[in-house]
C-alpha positions in Angstrom: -11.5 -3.5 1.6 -7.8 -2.4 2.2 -7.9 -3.8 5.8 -9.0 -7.1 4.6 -6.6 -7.7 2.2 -3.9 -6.8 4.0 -5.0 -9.7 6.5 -5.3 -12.3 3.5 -1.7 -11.1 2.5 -0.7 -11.3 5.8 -2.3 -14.7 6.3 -0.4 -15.8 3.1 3.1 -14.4 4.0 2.8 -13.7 7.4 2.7 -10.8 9.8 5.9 -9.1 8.8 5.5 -7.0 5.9 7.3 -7.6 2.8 9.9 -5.8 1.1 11.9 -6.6 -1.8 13.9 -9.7 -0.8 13.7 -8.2 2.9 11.2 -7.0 5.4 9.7 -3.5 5.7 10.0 -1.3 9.2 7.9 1.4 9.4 9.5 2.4 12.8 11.7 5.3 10.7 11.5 9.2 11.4 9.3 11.0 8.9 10.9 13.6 6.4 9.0 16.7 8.0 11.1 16.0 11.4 14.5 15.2 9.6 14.7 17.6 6.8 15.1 20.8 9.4 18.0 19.4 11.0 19.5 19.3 7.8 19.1 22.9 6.9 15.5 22.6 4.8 12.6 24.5 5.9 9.4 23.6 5.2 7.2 25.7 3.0 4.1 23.5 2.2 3.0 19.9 3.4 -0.2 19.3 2.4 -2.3 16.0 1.5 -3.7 15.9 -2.1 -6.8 13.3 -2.4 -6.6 11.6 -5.1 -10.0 10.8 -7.0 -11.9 8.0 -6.1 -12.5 5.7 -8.6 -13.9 2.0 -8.5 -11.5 -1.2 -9.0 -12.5 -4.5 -9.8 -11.3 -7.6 -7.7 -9.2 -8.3 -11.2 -7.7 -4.5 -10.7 -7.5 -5.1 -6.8 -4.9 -8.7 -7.6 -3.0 -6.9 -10.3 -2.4 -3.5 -7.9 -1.2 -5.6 -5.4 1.1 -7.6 -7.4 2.6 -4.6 -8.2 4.0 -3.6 -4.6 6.9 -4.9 -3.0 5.0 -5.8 -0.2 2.5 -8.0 -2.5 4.4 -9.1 -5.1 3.6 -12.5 -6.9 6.9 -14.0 -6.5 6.6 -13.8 -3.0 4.0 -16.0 -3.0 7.0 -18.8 -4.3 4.2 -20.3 -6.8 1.1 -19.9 -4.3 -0.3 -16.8 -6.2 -3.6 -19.4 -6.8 -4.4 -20.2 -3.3 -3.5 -15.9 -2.2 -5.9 -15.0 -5.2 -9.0 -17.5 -4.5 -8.3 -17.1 -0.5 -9.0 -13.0 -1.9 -11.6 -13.2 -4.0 -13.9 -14.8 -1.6 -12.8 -12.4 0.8 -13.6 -9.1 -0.9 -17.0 -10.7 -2.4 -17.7 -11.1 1.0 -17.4 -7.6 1.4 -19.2 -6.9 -1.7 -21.1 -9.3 -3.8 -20.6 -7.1 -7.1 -17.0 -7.3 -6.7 -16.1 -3.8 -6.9 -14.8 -1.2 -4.7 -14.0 2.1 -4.4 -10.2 3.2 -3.8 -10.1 6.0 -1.6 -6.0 7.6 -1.3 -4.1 11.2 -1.0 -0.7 11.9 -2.2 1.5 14.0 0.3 3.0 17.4 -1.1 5.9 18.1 1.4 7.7 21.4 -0.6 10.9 22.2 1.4 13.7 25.1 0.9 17.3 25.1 1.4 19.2 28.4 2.2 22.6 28.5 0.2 
């Protein structure tokens, strides 16, 4: 379901991802490949799943009004059309509306020498 929505968003704000009042660019070096440069050395990075848990299409709208890459005033008062354009979408997917969120966390512990 995560795929599709992020092409209804898309469709609704187009292909460059939101960001605030700016645009998001995912082109930037991850913290385990900068952080030994700068002294730290890595002593655990691990990904923690997070439990899966069902979400409503409701649940679904309200999460992703919650990001900066989704938010509603992005949608400069055309929230209605995003949300209706959505719902059909994910019922689509699933007629019962619901849909289980599958996601991690990443643990990256680090350690300075002094």
């Amino acid at each position: 379901w995560q795929k599709k929505a992020v092409a209804v968003i898309k469709k609704h704000l187009g292909v460059k991802r939101r960001a605030g009042q700016g645009t998001y660019s995912d082109n930037q070096e991850r913290f385990e490949k900068l952080l030994p440069r700068y002294g730290f050395k890595i002593v655990l990075n691990q990904d923690v799943p997070i439990k899966k848990y069902m979400m409503t299409i409701d649940e679904i709208i309200n999460y992703l009004y919650s990001t900066s890459f989704a938010a509603k005033g992005l949608f400069k008062g055309k929230h209605k059309a995003f949300e209706k354009d959505l719902r059909t979408t994910l019922i689509g997917l699933n007629p019962q509306g619901k849909f289980i969120e599958h996601n991690f966390f990443s643990l990256l512990l680090c350690k300075k020498s002094i």
